[in-house]
N, C-alpha and C positions, 0 to 999 in steps of 0.2 A: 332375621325377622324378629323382633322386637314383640314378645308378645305381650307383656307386661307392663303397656302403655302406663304411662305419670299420670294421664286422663282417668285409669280406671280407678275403681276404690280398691284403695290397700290396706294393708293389714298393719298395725302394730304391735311390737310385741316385745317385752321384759324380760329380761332373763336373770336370774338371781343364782351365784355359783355359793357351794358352802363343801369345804374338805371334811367336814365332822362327819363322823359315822351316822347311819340314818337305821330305820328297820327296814329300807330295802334289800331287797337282796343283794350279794356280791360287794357291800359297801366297805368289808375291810382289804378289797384290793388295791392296789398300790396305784393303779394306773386306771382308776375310774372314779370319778366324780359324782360328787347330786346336783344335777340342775333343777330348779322350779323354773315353770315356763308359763307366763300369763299373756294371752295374744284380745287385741280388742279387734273384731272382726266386723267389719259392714253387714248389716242384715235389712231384706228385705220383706215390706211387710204384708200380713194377710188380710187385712181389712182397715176401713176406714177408722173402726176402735181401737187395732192396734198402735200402740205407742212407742213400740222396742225399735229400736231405730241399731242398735249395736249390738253384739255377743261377746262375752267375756268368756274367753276358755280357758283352764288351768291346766296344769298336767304337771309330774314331776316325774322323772327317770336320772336311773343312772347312766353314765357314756364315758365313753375312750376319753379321757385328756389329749390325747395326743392325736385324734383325730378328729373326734367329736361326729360321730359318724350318725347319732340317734337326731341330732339337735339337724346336722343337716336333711336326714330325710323328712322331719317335722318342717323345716323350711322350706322342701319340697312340695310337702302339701299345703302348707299356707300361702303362699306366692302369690299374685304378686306381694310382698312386703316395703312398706314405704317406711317405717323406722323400726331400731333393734336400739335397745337400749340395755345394756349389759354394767353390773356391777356383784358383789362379793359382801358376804353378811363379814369375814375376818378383815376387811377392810376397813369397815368400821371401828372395831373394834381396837386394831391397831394403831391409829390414829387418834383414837381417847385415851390412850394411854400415853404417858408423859418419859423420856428417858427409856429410849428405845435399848434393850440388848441384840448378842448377836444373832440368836436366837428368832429374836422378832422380826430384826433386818433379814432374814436366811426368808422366814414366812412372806415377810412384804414380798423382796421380790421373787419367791415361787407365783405368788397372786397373780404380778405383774406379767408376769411367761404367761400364765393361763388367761389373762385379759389379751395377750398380744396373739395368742392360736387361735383363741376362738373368733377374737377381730379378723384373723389371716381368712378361714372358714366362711364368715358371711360375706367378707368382704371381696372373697374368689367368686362369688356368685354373681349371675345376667340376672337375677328375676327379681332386685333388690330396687328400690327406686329411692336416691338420692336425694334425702329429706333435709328441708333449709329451717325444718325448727330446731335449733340444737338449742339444748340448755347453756345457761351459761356455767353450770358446773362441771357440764361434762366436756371430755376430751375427743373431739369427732376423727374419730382415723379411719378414714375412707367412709364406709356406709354406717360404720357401728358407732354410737355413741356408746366410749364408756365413762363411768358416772364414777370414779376411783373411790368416791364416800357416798355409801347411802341414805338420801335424807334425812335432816336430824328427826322427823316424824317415824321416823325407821328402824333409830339407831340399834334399840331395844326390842325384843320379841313383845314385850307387852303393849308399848307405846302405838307398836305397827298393827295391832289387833285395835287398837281403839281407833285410831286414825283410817285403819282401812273399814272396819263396820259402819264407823260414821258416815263416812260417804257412801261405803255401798247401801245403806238404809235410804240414804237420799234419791241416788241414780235407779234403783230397785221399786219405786213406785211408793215408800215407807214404810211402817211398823209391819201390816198387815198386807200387806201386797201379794200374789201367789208367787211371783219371780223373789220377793225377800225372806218366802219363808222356806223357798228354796235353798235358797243359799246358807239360812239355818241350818237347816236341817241335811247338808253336805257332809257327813263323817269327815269325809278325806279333808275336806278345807277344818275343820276342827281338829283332826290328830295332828294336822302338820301344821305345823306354823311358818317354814318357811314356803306354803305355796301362800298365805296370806299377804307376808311380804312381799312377795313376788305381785301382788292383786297391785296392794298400796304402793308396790314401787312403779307400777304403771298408772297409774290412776293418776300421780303426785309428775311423771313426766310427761303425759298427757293433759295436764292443768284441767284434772276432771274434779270438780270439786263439790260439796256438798252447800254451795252459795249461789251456782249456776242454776237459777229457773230451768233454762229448757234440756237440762241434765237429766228430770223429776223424772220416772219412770222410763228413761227411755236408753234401758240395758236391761238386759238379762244375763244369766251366768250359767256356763255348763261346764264339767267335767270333761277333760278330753284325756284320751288312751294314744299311746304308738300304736296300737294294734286295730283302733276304728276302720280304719282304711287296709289297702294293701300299701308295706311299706316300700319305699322305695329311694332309695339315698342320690346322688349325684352321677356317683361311677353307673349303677344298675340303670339310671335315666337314661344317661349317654350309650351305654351297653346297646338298648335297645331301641336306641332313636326314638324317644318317646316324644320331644318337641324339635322343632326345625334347631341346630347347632347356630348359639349366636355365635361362635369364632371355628376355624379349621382344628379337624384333632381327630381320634381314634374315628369317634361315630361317623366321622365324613368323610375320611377315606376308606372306611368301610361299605359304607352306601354311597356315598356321591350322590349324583340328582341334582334336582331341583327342589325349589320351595313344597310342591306338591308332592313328591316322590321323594324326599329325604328323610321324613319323619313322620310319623305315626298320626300327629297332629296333620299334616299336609295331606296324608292319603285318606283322611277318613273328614276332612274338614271339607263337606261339600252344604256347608248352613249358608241359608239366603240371609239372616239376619247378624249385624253385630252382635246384639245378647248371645244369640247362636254359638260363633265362633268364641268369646268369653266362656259360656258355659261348658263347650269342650276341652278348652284346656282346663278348667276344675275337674270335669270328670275325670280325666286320660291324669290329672298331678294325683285324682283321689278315689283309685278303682276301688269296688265292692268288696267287701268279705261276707257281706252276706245272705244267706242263700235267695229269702226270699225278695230281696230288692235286684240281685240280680235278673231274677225271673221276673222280673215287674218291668224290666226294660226290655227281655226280653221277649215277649211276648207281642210291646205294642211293636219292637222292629219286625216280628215274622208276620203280624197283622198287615202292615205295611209293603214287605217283600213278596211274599201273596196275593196282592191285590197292586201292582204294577200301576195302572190307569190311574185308580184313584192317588195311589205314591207322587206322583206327578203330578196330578191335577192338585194337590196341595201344598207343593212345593211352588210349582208354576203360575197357579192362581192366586191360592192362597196368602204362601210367605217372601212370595217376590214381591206384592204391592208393601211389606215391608223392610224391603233390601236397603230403602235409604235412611229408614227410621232406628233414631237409637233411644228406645224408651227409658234408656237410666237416665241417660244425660236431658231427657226433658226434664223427668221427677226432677234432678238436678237444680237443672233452670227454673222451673215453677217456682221449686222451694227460696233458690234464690231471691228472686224478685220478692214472694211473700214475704221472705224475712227482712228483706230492705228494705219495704213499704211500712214493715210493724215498727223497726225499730226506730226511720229517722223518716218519718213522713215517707211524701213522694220522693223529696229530694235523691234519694239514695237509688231510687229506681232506676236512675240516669233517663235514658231515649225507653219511650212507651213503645215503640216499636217493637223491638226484643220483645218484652212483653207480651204484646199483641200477637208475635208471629209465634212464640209459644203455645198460646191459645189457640190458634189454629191450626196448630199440629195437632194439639190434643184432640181436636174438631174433627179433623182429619183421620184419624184412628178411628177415635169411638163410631162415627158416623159411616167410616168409608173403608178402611183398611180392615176394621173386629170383626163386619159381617160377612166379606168375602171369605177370611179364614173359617169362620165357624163352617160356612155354607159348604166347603171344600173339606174342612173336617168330618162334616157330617155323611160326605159319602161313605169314609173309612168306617164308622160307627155310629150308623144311625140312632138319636137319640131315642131313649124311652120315657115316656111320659110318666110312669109308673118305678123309674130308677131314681134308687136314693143317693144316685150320686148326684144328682141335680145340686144338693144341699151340702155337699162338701167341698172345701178348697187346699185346693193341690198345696203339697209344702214343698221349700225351697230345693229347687235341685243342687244346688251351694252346698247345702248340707246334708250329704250322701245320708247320713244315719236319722235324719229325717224326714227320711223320704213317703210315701205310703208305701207297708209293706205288701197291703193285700191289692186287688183291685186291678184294671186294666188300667193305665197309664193315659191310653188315647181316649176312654170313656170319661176317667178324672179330670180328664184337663178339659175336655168341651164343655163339661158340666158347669168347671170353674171359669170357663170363658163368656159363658154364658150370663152367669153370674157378674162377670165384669163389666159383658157390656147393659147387664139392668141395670147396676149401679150407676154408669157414665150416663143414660139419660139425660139426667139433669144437669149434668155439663155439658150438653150437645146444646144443651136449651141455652145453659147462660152464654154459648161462644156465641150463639145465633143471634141471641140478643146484644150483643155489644159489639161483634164486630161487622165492618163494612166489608162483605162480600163481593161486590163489585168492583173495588180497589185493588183487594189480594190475589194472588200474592205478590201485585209489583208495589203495593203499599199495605201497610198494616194503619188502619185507622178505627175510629171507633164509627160508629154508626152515625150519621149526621141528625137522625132522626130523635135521640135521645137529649137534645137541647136545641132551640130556636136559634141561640146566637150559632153552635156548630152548623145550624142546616143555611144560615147565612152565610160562613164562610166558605164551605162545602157547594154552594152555588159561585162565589167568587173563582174558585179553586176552577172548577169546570166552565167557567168561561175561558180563565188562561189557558187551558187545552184546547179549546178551540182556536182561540187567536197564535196557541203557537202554531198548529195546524195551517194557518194561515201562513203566518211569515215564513214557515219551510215551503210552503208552496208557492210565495213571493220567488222565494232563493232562488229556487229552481226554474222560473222561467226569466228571473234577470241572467241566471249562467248561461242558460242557454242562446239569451240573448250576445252576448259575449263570447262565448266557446262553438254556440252551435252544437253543444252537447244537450240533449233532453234527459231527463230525472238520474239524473249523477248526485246530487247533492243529498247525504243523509244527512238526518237529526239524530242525534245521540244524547244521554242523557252524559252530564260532564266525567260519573263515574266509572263508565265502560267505555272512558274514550283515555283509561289510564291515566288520569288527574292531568290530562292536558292543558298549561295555560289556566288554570283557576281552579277553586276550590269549593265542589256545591256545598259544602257545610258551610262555607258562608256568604253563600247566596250571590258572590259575584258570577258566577258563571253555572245556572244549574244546568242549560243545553248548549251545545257547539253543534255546528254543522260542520259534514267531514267531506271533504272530495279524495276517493281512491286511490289517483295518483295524485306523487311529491311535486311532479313537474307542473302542475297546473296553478302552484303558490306562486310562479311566474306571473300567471295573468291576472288572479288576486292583487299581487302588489301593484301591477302597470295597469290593471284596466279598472280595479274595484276599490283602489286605496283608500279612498276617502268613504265607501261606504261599509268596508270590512275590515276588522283588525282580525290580521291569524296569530297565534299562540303559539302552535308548535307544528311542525314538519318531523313525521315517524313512516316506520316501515310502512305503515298501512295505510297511509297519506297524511294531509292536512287539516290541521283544525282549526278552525276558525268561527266569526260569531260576527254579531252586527249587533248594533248600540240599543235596535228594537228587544231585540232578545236577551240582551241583557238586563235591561229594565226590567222584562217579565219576567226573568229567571229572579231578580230580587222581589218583587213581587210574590211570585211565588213562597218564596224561604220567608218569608216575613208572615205569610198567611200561613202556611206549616207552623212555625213557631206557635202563631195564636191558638192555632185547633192543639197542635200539643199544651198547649197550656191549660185549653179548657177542657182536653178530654185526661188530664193525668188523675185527676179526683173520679174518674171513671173505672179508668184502669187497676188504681191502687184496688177499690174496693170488688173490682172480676180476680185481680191475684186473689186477694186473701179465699175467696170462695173456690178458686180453682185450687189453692194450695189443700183443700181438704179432699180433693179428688186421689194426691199422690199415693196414699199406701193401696189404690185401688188400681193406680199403673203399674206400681213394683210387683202385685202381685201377677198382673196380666204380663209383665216382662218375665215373671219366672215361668210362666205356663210359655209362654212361646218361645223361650229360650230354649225350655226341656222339649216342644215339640219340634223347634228347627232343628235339634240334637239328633232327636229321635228316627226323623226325617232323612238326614245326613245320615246316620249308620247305614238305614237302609239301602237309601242310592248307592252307596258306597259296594254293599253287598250285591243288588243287580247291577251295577254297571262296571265289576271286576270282571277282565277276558277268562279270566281261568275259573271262576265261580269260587263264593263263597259257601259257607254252612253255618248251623246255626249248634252251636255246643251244647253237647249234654253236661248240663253241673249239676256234681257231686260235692258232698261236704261232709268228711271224715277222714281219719286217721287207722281205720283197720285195715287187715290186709286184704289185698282185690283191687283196694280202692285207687288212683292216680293219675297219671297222662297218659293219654293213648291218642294219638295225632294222625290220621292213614291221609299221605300223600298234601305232608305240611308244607307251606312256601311264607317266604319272606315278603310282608306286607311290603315293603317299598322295592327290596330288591327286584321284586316280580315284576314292578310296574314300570323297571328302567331298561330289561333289555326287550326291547322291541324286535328286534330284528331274529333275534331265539329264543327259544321257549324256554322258561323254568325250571329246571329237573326237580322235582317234589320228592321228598323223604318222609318216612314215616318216623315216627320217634313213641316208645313207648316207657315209662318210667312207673310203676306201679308197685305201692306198698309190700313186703313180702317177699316179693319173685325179680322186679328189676329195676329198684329204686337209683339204682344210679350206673351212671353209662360213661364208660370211657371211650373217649373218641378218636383214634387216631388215623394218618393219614399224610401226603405229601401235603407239602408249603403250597399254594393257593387250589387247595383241593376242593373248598368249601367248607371248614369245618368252621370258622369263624360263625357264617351267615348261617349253618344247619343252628347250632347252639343258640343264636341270638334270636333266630326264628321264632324257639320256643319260648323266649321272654316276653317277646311280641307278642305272639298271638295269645299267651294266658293274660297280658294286661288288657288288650280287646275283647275277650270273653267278660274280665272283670268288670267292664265299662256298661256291657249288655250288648256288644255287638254281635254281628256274625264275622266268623275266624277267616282265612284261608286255608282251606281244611276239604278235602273229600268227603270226610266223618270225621267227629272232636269227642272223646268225651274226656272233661278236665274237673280235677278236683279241687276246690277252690283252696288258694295256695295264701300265705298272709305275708309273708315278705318274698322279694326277690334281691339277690344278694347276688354279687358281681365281679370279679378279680380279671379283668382283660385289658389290656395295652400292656405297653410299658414307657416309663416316665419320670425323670427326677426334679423335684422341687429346690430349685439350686437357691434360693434366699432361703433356705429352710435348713440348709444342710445335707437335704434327704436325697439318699443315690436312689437308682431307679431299682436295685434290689430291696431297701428298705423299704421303700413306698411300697413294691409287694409284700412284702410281709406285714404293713402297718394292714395294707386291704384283706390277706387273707387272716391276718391274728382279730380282726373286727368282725369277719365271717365267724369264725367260729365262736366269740362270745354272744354271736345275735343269734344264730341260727337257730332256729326250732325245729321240731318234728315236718310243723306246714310251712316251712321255705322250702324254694327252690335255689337253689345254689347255681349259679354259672359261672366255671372257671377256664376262661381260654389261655391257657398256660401257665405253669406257676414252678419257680423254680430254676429258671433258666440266666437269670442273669450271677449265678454264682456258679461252683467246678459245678460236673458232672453229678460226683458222687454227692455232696452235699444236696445239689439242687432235687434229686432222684431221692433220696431219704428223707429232706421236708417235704416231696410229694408225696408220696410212699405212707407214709406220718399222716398227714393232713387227712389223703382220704380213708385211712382205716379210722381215723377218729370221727370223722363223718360218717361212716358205715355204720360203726360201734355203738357211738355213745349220742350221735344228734338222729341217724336216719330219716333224714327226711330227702326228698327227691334234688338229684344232681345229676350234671353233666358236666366232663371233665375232658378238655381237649389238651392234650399232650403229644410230644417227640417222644417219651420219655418209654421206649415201649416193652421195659422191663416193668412198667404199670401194668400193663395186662396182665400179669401172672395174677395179680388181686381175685380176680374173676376165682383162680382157682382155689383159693380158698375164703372167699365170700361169697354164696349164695346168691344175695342180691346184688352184685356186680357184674353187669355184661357189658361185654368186648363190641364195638363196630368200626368201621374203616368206611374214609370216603375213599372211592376208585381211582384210578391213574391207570394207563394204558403205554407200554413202551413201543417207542417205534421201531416196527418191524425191518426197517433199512441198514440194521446196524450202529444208528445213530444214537445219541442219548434223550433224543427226544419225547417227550410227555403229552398225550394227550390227557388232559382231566374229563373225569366222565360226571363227576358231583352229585354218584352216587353212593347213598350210606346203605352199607352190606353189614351183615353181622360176622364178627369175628373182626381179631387187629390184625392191623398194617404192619410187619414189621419191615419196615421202612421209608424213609423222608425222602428219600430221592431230592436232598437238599445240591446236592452237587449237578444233576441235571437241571434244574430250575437257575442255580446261576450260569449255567450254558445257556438258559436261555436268556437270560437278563444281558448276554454279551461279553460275560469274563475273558481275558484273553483267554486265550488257548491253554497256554504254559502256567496258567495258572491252575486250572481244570485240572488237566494232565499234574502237578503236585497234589492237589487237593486228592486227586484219587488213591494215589501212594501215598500218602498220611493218611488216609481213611480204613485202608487195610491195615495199616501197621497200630494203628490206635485202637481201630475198635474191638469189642470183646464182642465172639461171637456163640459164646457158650449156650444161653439162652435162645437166641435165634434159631442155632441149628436148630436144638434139641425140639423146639417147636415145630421146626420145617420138617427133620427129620422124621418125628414120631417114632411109632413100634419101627420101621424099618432100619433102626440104627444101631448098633453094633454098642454091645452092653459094654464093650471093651473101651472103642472110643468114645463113649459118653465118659465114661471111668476118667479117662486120659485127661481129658477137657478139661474136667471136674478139679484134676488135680492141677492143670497148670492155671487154671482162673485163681485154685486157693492161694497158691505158688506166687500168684503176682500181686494180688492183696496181699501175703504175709509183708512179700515185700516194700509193698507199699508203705502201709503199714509202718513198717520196721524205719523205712526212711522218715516218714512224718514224727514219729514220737523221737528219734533223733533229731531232729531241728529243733525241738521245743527246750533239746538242753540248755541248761546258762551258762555254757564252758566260757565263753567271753568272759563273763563278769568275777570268774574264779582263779585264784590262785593254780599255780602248774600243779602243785600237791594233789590238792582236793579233785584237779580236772580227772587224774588218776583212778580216783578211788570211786566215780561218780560215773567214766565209762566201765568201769570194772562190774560193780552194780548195775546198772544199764545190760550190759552184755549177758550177765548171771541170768539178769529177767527174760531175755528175750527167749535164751534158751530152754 
């Protein structure tokens, strides 16, 4: 599922790479980068004076080279994106300089590597939309255009501050404008100069220029942060099924399902409207971090979930009468027509129709669609007449950090609806005046009554519907006279009869009469020849027409042409007056977008079998504070087994006491779907929903970070162990105190001992020095000794059950108990997957002769063990490490590469050490 239609508005966006040292932080690491990131964002507007029609957002961070892992989760929240336009300030540079050394060849192509990753990066990505304006200086590899030289307006840090002010004092509204004095007065755009490049390197690939009139105020500019949102990168998306998987992979054979029940997006996407389903995939790419807009959604959802009847009767009344309406795409079209009719007369309007049937949607809203919703809104919160929300208008739910932070949601937005439709009056008045209601919607015409010569044609016009009335009423009693069939013969109009035999555009044939069945063109040809010609013979019968109806059908087209003619000077001047209506539908689109939203959570919440809740959010970092989940389930997973109930787990992760949870347990025990559980439900909470949850209380989290499958990038080079460690070495330079961390195994595709000691590593440096909430599913279950000397590490185990028969059979029970598993019971699961026999049967004697059971025992064991044989153990585990040991640093000799002498004197040495 495609959610990032070409149709929607998307995003662009500049990227500008520079290796120089900057004063961010971390910038003398070897393997991180400065990107400036400037993105021009569609914005919708809040009144008829507004004029901002775009948003310019900057940002600069450092990120992985080698992964680019910050630039992808910033892609994730910008999405859909329809161009990327990527270049390098040393690219310039090296290419104004004359008599290249080797030196500078070694820079070029490092550049070149880092253009080809980060093209690999966006151009792996579904949410990208394949844009046909490429420069002609740049090089388009897949989605990215990169731009290898930065324009000569660029070349220079100085050059690019005068060329980018210039225009942005234009686009800005000018000298004195409040969005220009904003952008003055920007610290961060004045200390840095390469985020100003990055403004002017989109502006100049954007052909946004300071020459373009209707440029003149209509952009504004903001600051953006990684940290506005909660973040969330590619892998952490898929981890938790955040949107329906556009191809097969981890998240799908994890969850399975369907469209509805695969993804996050599907289960909670119960919006009557397009805007609707649009605005949920921005919330769910751009959850909350903060506290009080969280509570601002949450509230109007439990309003909502409380009041059952009304939830429905606003859903059902209300925003089903606009289920078929997509108010961008009118503003759209409005604006279109408007701007044809300004710039090239009518000519450019093409067919007044279009037009016309515009206007009548808009008719259709303000008049007919705005007041059922208000009406149905107003059960949920009846308005007050003495509420000064009357006098405020909702800000875009687009832009989460815009949101209101104070205030009821359902109260702000009726206020604002209200507002929208006092505004629309006067456009209910001019549709009523121009258009002919009696035509639509099987015609779009103007009124015949606003010119003399139109009410004469508009009388011609209604004569030929009677005479065609006639001649099909002829038809039908000569067929009958011939057939002996009575009223068999339809009239169709030529374009619902699938362009059979003629063309109504041009008036040879605008009706055909159709007979049901193919077999009756028999009697047409032998009994009617001379007074019918048929056209074509189809599944759904015959068409044909007679010379009378032809006539009238040119007739007709020749009189449509005249009334289009006379009514295009009509038309031109209702666009230009309805085009000053549209920043009053964008805004009425965002208010109904956030309440079909709003809507859809809730339904979502009563009409789960197992029951929703609504989360208690907290926001801090002392201790006490963190997840506590009682009787969590997996939003999609829950809604696919029908036939069995859920088994719900609790999970608790709380600053201090048990920030982080090792999870272990048999191979399809559940530990995938408990861990991913909890990624879910805290991105649902962020959003303002209610959880899957018995009780929630969650602290609000700002990244979610991710290490699950496994997977090699074979055009990369990258085996599926290095792709883990690219994901977990990117964990731990992001993490903060407020991540959550989810790692469903790490470790495993190298030996034992190595893969056990980068676990081992990873999470005491997570414990140590980030602390911030994890959960960690592992085989590895010499992990749980952690527990015993970290405080805040606790042990749980999902259930397995052996069968009592004697047999190696596994029942899983997919419950998480505290305390670890120590054991996978990997060898009974492929008994059950069907291994031969003889296979098993080895597999189990190499199991006892390989494994070490020193640890296990001594666990199993406890006080009951014999201080003698723990001793024993103790000594033959060190016994096989030495040896170990002793063999691996003997391979690493270079006796090969040595003389017999030397080989001598270097085991001799060698042996001296060991002993």
């Amino acid at each position: 599922m495609d959610l990032s239609s070409s149709s929607n508005p998307t995003t662009s966006i500049a990227i500008i790479l520079s290796r120089r040292n900057s004063s961010i932080a971390n910038s003398n690491k070897t393997n991180t980068i400065h990107l400036a990131v400037a993105a021009k964002k569609p914005r919708k507007r809040h009144s008829a004076r507004d004029a901002v029609k775009f948003t310019l957002e900057h940002c600069n961070f450092m990120d992985d080279k080698r992964r680019f892992v910050n630039l992808d989760a910033l892609l994730t929240r910008l999405a859909p994106v329809g161009r990327v336009y990527v270049s390098c300030t040393e690219s310039a540079e090296l290419n104004a300089k004359s008599g290249k050394n080797h030196k500078q060849v070694r820079r070029a192509r490092e550049i070149s590597d880092l253009f080809t990753k980060i093209a690999e990066v966006i151009d792996s990505r579904t949410d990208i939309v394949i844009s046909t304006n490429d420069s002609d200086d740049s090089s388009s590899n897949g989605l990215t255009q990169v731009v290898s030289t930065l324009p000569k307006p660029l070349h220079n840090p100085v050059s690019a501050v005068d060329y980018t002010d210039t225009t942005m004092r234009h686009i800005l509204g000018g000298e004195s404008s409040p969005n220009h004095l904003t952008y003055r007065g920007d610290k961060r755009l004045a200390d840095d100069m390469l985020l100003k490049r990055a403004l002017g390197f989109l502006l100049h690939q954007e052909h946004i220029s300071d020459h373009n009139e209707e440029d003149f105020g209509a952009y504004e500019t903001k600051a953006g942060t990684l940290d506005s949102h909660l973040t969330l990168d590619r892998t952490a998306a898929e981890a938790i099924n955040l949107l329906p998987p556009h191809h097969g992979g981890v998240a799908t054979c994890v969850v399975g399902g369907d469209v509805n029940t695969n993804s996050l997006y599907g289960v909670l996407n119960k919006c009557k409207t397009k805007m609707g389903s649009r605005t949920l995939e921005i919330w769910l790419r751009q959850p909350l971090v903060k506290y009080k807009q969280i509570l601002r959604r949450q509230e109007a959802v439990s309003a909502m979930v409380e009041n059952q009847l009304n939830l429905h009767r606003l859903r059902d009344e209300g925003l089903s009468v606009l289920s078929g309406v997509d108010l961008d795409k009118l503003c759209s079209t409005i604006l279109s027509f408007t701007a044809a009719c300004s710039s090239d007369g009518t000519g450019a309007m093409g067919n007044t129709s279009a037009a016309l049937e515009s206007l009548y949607k808009l008719h259709y809203f303000a008049d007919g669609q705005l007041p059922r919703l208000i009406e149905a809104l107003e059960e949920i919160c009846p308005s007050d007449a003495n509420n000064e929300e009357e006098d405020k208008v909702v800000a875009p739910p687009t832009g989460g950090d815009q949101e209101e932070e104070e205030g009821c949601a359902l109260r702000s937005g009726l206020a604002s609806l209200k507002r929208v439709q006092k505004e629309l009056v006067r456009s209910v008045q001019l549709v009523e005046a121009v258009l002919d209601f009696d035509a639509a919607p099987r015609a779009f015409l103007v009124k015949p009554q606003f010119d003399e010569e139109l009410t004469d044609v508009r009388a011609e016009l209604d004569a030929i519907e009677v005479e065609k009335d006639q001649l099909h009423e002829e038809m039908n009693e000569l067929w009958e006279e011939v057939s002996g069939s009575a009223g068999q013969v339809r009239l169709e109009n030529s374009e619902s009869s699938g362009g059979a035999g003629g063309n109504a555009s041009g008036g040879s044939c605008v009706w055909q009469f159709r007979l049901p069945k193919t077999n009756d063109s028999k009697i047409l040809q032998q009994r009617l020849k001379h007074e019918v010609t048929v056209h074509r013979l189809l599944k759904n019968g015959v068409y044909f027409s007679t010379k009378a109806l032809r006539q009238l059908g040119t007739k007709k087209h020749d009189l449509l042409a005249e009334y289009e003619s006379r009514q295009r000077d009509i038309v031109k001047n209702a666009m230009s007056v309805a085009g000053t209506y549209v920043p009053v539908l964008e805004r009425a689109s965002v208010v109904v977008a956030e309440l079909d939203v709003l809507a859809s959570l809730a339904h979502a919440a009563v009409q789960s079998p197992h029951g929703y809740c609504r989360p208690i959010m907290t926001d801090g970092e002392e201790d006490g504070m963190g997840i506590e989940l009682e009787e969590a389930r997996h939003p999609c997973v829950e809604l696919q087994q029908r036939e069995t109930q859920f088994i719900s787990n609790d999970i608790k992760l709380v600053f201090g006491s048990s920030s982080f949870l090792i999870v272990t347990g048999p191979n399809m025990g559940g530990k995938s779907t408990y861990i991913r559980s909890l990624g879910a439900i805290i991105t649902m909470a962020q959003i303002g929903s209610y959880v899957p949850c018995k009780s929630a209380k969650i602290n609000i989290v700002h990244h979610i970070l991710a290490r699950v499958g496994a997977g090699d990038v074979q055009d990369r080079g990258i085996s599926t162990f290095m792709a883990e460690m690219l994901e977990a070495s990117s964990i731990l330079q992001a993490a903060t105190k407020r991540s959550l961390i989810i790692i469903d195994e790490l470790g495993r595709g190298t030996s034992t001992f190595d893969g056990y000691g980068l676990a081992s590593a990873i999470s005491e440096y997570i414990v140590q020095r980030i602390g911030c909430m994890t959960v960690f599913a592992t085989h590895f279950h010499e992990l749980t000794a952690l527990e015993e000397s970290e405080h805040v590490v606790k042990n749980c185990h999902v259930t397995a059950q052996k069968a009592t028969d004697g047999s190696n059979g596994l029942t899983f029970l997919y419950k998480v108990r505290p305390g670890p598993c120590l054991e996978s019971f990997g060898i009974q699961v492929a008994e059950m997957a069907n291994v031969p026999p003889i296979v098993i049967a080895d597999a189990k004697r190499k199991a006892k002769q390989l494994e070490n059971f020193d640890y296990r025992k001594k666990r199993k064991a406890g006080e009951e063990d014999n201080e003698n044989e723990n001793e024993d153990e103790h000594l033959n585990a060190e016994e096989t490490a030495s040896a170990v040991d002793f063999v691996n640093r003997y391979r690493k000799l270079p006796l090969s590469c040595l003389p017999p002498g030397e080989k001598i004197n270097v085991l001799r040495n060698f042996l001296k050490t060991t002993q």
